[in-house]
OpenMM code with the backbone's topology and positions (N, CA, C; nanometers):
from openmm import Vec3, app, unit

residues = "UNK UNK UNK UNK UNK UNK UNK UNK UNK UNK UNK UNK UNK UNK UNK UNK UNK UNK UNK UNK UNK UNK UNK UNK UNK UNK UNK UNK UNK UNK UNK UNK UNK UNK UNK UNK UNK UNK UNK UNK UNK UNK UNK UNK UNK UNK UNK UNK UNK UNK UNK UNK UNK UNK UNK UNK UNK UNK UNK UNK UNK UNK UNK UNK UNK UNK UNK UNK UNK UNK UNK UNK UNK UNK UNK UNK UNK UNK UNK UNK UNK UNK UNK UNK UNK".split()
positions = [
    Vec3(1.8770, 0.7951, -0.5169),
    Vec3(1.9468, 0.6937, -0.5934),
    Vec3(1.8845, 0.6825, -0.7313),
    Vec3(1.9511, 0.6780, -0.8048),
    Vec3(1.9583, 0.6374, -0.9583),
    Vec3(1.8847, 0.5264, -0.9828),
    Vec3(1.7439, 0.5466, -1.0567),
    Vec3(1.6978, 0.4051, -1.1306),
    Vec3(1.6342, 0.2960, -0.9987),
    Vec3(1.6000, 0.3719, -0.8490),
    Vec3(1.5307, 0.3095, -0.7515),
    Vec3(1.3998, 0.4300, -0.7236),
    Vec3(1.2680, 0.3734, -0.6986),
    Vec3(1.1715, 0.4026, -0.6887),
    Vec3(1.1304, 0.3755, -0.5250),
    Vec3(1.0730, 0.4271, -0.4792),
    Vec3(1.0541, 0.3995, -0.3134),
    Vec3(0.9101, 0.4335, -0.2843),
    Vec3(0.8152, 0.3056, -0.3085),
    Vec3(0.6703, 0.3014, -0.2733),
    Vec3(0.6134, 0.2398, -0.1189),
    Vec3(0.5964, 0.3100, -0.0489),
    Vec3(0.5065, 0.2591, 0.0775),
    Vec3(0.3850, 0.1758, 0.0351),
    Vec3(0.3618, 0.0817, 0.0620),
    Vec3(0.2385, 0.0445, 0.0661),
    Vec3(0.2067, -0.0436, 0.2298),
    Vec3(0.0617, 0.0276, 0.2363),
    Vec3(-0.0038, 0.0567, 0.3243),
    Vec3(-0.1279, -0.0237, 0.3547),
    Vec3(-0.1401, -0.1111, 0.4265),
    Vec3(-0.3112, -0.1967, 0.4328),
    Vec3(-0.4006, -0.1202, 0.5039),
    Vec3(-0.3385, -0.0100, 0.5615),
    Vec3(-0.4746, 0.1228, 0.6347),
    Vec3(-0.4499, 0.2786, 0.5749),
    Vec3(-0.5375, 0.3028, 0.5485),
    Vec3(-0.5520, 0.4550, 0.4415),
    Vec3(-0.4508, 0.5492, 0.5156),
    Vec3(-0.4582, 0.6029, 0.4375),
    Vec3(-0.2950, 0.6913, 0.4810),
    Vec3(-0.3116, 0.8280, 0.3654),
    Vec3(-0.3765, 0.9571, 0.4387),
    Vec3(-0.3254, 0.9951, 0.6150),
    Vec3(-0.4626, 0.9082, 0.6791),
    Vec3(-0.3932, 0.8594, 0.7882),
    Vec3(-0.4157, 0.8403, 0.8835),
    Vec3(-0.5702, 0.9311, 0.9853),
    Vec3(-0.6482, 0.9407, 1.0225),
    Vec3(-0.7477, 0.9851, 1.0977),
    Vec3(-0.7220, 0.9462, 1.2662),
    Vec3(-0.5910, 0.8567, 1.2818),
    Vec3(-0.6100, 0.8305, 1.4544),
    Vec3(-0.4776, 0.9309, 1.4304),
    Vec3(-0.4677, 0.9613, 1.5982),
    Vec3(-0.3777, 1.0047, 1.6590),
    Vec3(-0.2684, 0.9616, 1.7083),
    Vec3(-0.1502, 0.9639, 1.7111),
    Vec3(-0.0776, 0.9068, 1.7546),
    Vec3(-0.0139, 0.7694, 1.6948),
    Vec3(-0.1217, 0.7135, 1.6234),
    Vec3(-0.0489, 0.6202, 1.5415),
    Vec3(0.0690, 0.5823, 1.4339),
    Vec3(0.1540, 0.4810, 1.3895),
    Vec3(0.2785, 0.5142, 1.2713),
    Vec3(0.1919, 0.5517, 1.2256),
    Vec3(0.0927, 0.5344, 1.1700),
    Vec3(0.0407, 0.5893, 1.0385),
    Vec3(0.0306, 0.7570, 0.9836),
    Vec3(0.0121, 0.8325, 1.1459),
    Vec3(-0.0088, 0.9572, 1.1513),
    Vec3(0.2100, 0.9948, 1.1321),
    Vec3(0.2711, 0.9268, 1.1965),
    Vec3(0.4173, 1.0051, 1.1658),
    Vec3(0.4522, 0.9370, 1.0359),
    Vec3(0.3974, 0.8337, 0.9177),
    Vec3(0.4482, 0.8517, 0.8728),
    Vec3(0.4415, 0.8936, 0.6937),
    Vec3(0.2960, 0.9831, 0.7272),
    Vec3(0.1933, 1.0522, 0.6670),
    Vec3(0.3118, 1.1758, 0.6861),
    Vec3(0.3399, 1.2091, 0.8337),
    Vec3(0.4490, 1.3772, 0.8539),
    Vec3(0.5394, 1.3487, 0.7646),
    Vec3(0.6095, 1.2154, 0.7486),
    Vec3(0.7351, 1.2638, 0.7834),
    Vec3(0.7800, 1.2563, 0.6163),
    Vec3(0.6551, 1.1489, 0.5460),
    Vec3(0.6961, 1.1770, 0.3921),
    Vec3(0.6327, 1.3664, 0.3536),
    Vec3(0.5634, 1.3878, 0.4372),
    Vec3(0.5032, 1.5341, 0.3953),
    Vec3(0.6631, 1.5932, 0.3686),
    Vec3(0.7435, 1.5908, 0.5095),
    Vec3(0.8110, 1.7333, 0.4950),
    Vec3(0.9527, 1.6401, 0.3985),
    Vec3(1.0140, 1.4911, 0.4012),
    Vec3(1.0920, 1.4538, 0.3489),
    Vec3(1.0848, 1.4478, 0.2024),
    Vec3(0.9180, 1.4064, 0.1536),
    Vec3(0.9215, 1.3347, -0.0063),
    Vec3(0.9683, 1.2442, -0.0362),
    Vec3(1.0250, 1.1453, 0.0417),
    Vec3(1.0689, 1.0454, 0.0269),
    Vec3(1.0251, 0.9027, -0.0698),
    Vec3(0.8626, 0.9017, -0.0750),
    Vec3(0.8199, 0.8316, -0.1462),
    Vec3(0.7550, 0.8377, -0.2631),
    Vec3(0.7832, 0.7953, -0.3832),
    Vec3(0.7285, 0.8384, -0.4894),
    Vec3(0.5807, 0.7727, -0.4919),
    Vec3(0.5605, 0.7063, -0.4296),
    Vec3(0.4032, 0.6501, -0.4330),
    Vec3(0.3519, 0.5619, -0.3591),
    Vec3(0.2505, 0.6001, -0.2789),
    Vec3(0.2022, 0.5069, -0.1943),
    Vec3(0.0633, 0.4667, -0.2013),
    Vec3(0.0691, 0.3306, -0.1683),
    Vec3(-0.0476, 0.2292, -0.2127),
    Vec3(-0.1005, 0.2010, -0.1026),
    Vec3(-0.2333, 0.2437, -0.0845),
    Vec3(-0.2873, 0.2406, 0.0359),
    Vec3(-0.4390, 0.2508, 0.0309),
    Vec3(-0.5392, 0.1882, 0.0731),
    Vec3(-0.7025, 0.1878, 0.0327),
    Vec3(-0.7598, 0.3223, 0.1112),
    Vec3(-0.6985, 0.4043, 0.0221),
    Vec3(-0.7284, 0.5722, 0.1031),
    Vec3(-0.7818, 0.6138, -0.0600),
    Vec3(-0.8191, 0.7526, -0.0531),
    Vec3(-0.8485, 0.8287, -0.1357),
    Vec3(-0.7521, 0.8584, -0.2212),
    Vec3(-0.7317, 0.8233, -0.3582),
    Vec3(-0.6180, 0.8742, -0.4532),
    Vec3(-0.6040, 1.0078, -0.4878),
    Vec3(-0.4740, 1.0394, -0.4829),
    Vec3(-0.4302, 1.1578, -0.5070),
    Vec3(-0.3273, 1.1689, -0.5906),
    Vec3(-0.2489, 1.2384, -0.6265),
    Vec3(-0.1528, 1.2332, -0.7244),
    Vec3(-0.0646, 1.1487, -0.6719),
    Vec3(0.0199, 1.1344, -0.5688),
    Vec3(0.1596, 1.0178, -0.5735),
    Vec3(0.0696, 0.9171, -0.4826),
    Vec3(-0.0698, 0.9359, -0.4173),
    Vec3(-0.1570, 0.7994, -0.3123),
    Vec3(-0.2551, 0.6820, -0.4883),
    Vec3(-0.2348, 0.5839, -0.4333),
    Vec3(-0.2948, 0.5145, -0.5358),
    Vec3(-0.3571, 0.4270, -0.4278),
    Vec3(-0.4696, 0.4095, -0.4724),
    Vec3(-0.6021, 0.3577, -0.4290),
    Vec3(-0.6011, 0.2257, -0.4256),
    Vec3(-0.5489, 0.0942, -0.3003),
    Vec3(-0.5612, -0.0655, -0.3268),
    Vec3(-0.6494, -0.1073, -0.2311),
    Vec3(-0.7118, -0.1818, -0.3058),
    Vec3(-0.8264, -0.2809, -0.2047),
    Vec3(-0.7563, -0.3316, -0.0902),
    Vec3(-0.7676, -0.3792, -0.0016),
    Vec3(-0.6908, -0.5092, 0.0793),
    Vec3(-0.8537, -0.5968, 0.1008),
    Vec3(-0.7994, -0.7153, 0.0463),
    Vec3(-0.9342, -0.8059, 0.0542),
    Vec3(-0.9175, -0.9233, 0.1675),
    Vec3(-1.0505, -0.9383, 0.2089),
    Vec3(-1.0169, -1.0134, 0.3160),
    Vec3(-0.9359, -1.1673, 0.2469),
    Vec3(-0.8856, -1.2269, 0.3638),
    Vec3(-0.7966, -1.3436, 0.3686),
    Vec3(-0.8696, -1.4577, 0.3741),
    Vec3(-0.9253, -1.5521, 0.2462),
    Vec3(-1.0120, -1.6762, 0.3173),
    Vec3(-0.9203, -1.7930, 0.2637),
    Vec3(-0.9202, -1.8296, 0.3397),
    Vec3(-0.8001, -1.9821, 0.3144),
    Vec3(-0.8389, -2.1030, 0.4009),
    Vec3(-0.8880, -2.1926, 0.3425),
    Vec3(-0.9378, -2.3523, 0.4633),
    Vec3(-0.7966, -2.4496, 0.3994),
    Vec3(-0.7419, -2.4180, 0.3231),
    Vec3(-0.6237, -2.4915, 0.2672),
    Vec3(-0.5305, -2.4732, 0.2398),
    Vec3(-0.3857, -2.4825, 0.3450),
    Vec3(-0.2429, -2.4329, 0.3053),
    Vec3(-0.1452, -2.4480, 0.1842),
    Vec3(-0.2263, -2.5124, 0.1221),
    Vec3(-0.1702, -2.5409, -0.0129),
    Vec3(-0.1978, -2.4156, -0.1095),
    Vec3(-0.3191, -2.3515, -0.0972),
    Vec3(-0.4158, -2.2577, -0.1529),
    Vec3(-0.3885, -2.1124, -0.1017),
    Vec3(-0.2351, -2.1141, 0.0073),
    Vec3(-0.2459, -1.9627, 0.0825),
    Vec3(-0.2376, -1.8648, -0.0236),
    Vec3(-0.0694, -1.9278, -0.0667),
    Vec3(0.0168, -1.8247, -0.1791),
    Vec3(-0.0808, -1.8014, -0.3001),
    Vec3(-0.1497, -1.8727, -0.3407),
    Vec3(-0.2543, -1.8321, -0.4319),
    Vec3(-0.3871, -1.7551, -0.4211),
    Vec3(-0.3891, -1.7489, -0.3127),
    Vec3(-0.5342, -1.7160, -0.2574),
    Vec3(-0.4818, -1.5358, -0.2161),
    Vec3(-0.3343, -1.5470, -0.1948),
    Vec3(-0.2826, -1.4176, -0.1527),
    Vec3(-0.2609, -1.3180, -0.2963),
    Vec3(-0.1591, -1.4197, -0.3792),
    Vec3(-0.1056, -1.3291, -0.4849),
    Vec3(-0.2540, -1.2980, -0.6312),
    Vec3(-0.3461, -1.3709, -0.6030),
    Vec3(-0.4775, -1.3634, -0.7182),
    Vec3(-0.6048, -1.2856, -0.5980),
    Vec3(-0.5918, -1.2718, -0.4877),
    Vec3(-0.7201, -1.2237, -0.4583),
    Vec3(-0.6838, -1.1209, -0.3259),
    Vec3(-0.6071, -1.1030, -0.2296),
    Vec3(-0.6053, -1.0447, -0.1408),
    Vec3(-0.5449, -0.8942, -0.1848),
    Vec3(-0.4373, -0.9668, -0.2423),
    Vec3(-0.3264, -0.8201, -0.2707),
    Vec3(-0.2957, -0.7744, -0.4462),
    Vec3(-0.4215, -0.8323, -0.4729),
    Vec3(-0.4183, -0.8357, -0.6495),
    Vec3(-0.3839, -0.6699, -0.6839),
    Vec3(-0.4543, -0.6198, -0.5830),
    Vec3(-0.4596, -0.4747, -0.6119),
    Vec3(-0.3150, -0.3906, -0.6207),
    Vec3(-0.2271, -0.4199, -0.4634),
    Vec3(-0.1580, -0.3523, -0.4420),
    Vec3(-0.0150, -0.4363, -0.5325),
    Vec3(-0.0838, -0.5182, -0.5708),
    Vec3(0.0635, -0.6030, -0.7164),
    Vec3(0.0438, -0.5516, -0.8034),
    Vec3(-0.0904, -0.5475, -0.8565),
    Vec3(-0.1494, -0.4447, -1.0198),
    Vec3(-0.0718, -0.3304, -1.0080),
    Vec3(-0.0583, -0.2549, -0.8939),
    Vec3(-0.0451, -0.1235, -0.9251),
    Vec3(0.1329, -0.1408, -0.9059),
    Vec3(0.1446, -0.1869, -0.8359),
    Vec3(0.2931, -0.1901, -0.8320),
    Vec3(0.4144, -0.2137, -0.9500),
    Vec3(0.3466, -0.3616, -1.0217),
    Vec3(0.3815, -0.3404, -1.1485),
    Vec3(0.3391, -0.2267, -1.2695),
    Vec3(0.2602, -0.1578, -1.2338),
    Vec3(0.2229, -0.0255, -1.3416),
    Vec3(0.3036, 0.0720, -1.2892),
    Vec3(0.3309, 0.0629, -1.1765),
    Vec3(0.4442, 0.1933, -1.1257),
    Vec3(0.5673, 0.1447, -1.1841),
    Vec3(0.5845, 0.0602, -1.2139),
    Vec3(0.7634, -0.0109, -1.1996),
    Vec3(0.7778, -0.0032, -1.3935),
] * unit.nanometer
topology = app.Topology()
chain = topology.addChain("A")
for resn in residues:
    res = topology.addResidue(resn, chain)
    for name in ("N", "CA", "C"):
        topology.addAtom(name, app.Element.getBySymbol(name[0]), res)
């Protein structure tokens, strides 16, 4: 499709090291499809893999989730997302 981008992002490194896991089919299945132009995943960067932290989750206050999520947990895999886009 025209003018759509299709990024996986991933909170466990990808490829994958277990067996049997999605992670291992779906490491295959972009191999033989190409389906994704870039995936964000706290694995080793490579040309279309981009490298995101996932930071742990500390929250004592539900007021504080959405902030605590979009400035510190997933800062990484938003940074990069908007630099892809």
């Amino acid at each position: 499709m025209k003018g759509h981008q299709y990024i996986l992002v991933s909170n466990i490194g990808l490829p994958s090291k277990r067996i049997g896991s999605w992670l291992t089919r779906i490491d295959m299945f972009n191999k033989r499809n190409n389906l994704f132009e870039a995936i964000l995943s706290p694995s080793k960067a490579t040309d279309n893999h981009y490298y995101c932290k996932k930071r742990k989750f500390l929250t004592w206050n539900k007021r504080l989730r959405k902030h605590i999520l979009l400035q510190w947990v997933a800062k990484d895999f938003l940074r990069a997302a908007l630099k892809l886009s």
